[in-house]
N, C-alpha and C positions, 0 to 999 in steps of 0.2 A: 718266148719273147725275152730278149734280152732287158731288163730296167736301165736305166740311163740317171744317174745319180753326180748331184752338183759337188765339184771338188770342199772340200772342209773349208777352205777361205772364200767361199763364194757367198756375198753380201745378198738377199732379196729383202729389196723393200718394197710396202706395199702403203697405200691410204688407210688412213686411222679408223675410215669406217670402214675396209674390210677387216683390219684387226679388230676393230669393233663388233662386230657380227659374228667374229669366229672364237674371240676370247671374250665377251661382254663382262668378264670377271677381274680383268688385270688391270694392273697401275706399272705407268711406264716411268722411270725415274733418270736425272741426270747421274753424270760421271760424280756429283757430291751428294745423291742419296734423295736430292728433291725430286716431288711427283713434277710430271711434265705432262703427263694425260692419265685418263681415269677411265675406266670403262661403262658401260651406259648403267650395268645391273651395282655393278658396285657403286655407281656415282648417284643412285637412286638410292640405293642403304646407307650412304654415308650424311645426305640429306643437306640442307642448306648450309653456307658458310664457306668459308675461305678453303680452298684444299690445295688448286698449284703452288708451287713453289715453297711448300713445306716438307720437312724431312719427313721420309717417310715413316722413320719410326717414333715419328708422334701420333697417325694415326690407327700403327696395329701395334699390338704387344708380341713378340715371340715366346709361344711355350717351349717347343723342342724346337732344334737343340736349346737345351737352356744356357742362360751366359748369355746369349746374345743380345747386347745392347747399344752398340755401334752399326752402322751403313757397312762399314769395313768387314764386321764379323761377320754381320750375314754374306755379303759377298763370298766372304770363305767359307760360306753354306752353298752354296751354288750347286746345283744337281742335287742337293740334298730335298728330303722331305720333308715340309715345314709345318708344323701345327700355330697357329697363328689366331688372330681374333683382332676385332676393331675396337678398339679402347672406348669405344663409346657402345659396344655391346658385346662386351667380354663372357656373356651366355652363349653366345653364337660363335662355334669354334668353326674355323678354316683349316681345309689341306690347303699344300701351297709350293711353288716351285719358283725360285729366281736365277735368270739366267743374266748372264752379260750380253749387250748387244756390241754390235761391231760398230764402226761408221766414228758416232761419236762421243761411244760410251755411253756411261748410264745401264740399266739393265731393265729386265720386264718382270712380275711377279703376276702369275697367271695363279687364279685361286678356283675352288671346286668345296660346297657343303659339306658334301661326307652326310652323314645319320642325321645333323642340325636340319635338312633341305625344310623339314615341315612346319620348323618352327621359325625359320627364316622367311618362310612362304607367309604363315598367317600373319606375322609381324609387319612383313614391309609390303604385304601385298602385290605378292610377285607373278607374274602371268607366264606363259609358256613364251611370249615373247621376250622376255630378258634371260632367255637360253641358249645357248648356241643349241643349233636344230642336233649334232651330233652329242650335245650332251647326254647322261645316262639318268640326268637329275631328271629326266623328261618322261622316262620310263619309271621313274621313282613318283614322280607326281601325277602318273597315271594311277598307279598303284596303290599310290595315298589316296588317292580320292576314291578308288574302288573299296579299298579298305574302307575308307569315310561310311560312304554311303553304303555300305554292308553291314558297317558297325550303326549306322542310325536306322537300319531295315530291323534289323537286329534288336535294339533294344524297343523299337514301336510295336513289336511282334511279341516280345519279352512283357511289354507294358501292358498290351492289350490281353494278352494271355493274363497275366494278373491282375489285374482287374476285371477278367471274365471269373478267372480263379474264388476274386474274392466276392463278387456279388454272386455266383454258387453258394459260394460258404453261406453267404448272408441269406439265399433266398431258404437253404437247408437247415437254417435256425430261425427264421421267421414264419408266423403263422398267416397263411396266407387271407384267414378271412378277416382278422382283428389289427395285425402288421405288428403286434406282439409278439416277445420271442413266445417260443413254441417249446416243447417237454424236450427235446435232444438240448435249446440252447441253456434253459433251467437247471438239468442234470448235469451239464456244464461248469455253470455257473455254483452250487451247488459244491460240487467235487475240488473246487479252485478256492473255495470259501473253507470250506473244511480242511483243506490243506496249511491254510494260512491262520495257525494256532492261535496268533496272537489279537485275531477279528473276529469279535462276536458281532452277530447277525440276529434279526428276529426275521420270523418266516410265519406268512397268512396263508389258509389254505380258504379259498371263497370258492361258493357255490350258492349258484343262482337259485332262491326259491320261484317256486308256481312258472318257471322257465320252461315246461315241457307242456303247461294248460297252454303256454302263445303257438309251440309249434303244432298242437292238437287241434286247436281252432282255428291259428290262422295261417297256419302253413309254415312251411321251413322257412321260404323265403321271409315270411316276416320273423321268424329264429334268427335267421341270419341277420338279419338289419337290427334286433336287438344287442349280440353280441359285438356287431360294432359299432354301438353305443356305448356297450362296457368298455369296449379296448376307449376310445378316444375319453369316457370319464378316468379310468386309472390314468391312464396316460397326462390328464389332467391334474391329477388331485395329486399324485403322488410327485416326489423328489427329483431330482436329477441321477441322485447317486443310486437309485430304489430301480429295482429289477422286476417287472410283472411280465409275466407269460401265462399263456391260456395252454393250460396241456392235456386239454381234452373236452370232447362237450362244451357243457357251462360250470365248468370247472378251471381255477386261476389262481396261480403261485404267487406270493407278491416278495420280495427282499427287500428287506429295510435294512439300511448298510449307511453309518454302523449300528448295532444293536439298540433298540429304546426302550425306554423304562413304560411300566406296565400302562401308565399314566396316560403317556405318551402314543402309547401303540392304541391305546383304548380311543382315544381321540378319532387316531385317523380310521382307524376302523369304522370307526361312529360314522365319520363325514362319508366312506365310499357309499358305508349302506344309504344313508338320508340321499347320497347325490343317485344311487341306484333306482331308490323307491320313487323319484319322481317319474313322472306320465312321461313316458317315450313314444311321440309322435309318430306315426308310418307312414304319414299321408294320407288315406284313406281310412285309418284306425290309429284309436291310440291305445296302448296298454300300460301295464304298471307291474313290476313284479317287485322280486325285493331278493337281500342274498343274506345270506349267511356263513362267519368269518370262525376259524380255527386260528387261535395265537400260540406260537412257543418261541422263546429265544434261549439262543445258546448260551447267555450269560448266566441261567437262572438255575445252570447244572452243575452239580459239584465237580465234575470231568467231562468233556468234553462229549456233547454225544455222538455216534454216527449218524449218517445222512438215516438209515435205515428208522432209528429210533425216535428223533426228531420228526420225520414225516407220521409216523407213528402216533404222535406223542398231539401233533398240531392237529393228525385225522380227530383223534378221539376230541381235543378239543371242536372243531366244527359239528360231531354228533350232538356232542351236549348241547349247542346252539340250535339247533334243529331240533334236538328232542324239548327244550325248554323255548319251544315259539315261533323258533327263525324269524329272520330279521335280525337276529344277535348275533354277538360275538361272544367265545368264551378263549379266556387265556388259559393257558394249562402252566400247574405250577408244580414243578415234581419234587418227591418226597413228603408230601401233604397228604394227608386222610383223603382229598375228594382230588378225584384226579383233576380237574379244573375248576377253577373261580367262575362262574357267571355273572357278568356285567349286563347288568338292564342296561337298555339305552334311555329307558324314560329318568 
């Protein structure tokens, strides 16, 4: 088929709303550089206030070619490729092309985003309707929104995975019958302490007295309902900054952070055992037990000790408490003739 093509001086005009539908992006200007029409997407971005009959380079600046600051110059850009931008949002850069029109002069500046389309879009709130339907920005704001929405699938997937992640962690350090941490999250705790030279710690080693006559007479399950009585009184009595875990049986780590003096440790020691020894209710029975407490702090050692020697060092204190009555506590003081101190609590 042959095409059939209009001679080079052949004028076609057409209504402002078909140019409008097919360029929704261009300003049509006179023979002295003033706007005379605007197109619907750009007359939506440029937003209220005066625009005909103002020269046109008051409201875009030209980047390339650079120099141009005259109606004239651009003109001698003509076919060229323009990088441009609306002085009133010079974030937002424009490709751009201006042609001469025939008839009565004046010329047309037909514009296109480029890479800005998305930030152009969130900004002015631009719909698929201020597109010409052959635009490519159409095919880009499909794309952006697929992106969008893959990148928000994406991180609720990412999210929820971490925070499955971390309540794992957490269910894998906590004890599941007291909600105490547990011997993994202690040993932890523990190893992070000992790393950090410059923070002394004291560490209680408790165990429950007459705690195996409640499981022998009244069952596990009322064992269990005493231990979590212990978890909710430490969890009580003790600190913010203070670390208890049950790491085994009726046996329970405590961290006092940072390290206290013997006075001080003797104290709280006192108050777990007194809040222990009171009658713990079952419902159907009450019982009474009582525990007794191992102290050592790393402050009281001439060099630092290992985790290994310290747990050591607090077992042998908690024997001595047991061997002299239970109910007590003994602080272990090293370098001393007796390997602990015992503290009556009367």
């Amino acid at each position: 088929m042959n095409m059939q093509t209009l001679p080079p001086e052949t004028f076609v005009a057409m209504p402002s709303g078909v140019v409008d539908a097919l360029l929704p992006m261009h300003v049509q200007v006179d023979a002295g550089g003033k706007i005379s029409h605007i197109g619907p997407t750009l007359s939506k971005m440029i937003g209220d206030g005066p625009v005909f009959d103002r020269p046109l380079l008051d409201l875009f600046s030209i980047r390339r070619p650079s120099g141009i600051e005259t109606f004239d110059a651009l003109m001698n850009a003509a076919d060229q490729r323009l990088s441009l931008c609306l002085t009133r949002a010079d974030h937002l850069p424009f490709r751009g092309v201006i042609l001469p029109l025939q008839g009565e002069g004046g010329a047309i500046l037909n514009l296109s985003f480029g890479l800005s389309f998305a930030r152009a879009v969130a900004e002015f709130s631009l719909t698929l309707s201020d597109f010409a339907a052959t635009d490519q920005t159409i095919e880009l704001l499909y794309l952006n929104e697929a992106k969008a929405s893959t990148t928000r699938l994406s991180e609720h997937l990412t999210n929820r995975l971490q925070n499955a992640n971390a309540i794992a962690q957490e269910q894998a350090r906590t004890d599941v019958l007291t909600g105490l941490s547990n011997r993994r999250a202690m040993d932890d705790e523990l190893e992070h302490l000992m790393a950090c030279r410059g923070q002394n710690f004291t560490l209680m080693h408790l165990d429950l007295d007459l705690f195996k006559q409640v499981n022998d007479t009244h069952g596990h399950a009322a064992g269990d309902a005493v231990l979590v009585e212990i978890g909710r009184i430490l969890d009580r009595e003790l600190r913010r900054n203070d670390f208890p875990a049950r790491i085994g049986g009726d046996e329970f780590l405590i961290v006092l952070r940072p390290a206290q003096s013997n006075d001080i440790a003797a104290r709280i020691a006192k108050r777990i055992i007194e809040r222990i020894e009171e009658p713990i209710d079952l419902g159907d029975v009450t019982v009474q037990i009582s525990a007794s407490i191992g102290i050592a702090s790393t402050a009281a050692y001439a060099t630092r000790p290992s985790i290994e020697q310290l747990m050591n060092d607090v077992d042998e204190a908690l024997y001595d408490a047991k061997r002299n009555g239970r109910g007590r506590f003994c602080i272990f003081m090293p370098g001393q003739d007796e390997s602990a101190i015992l503290t009556d609590l009367e």
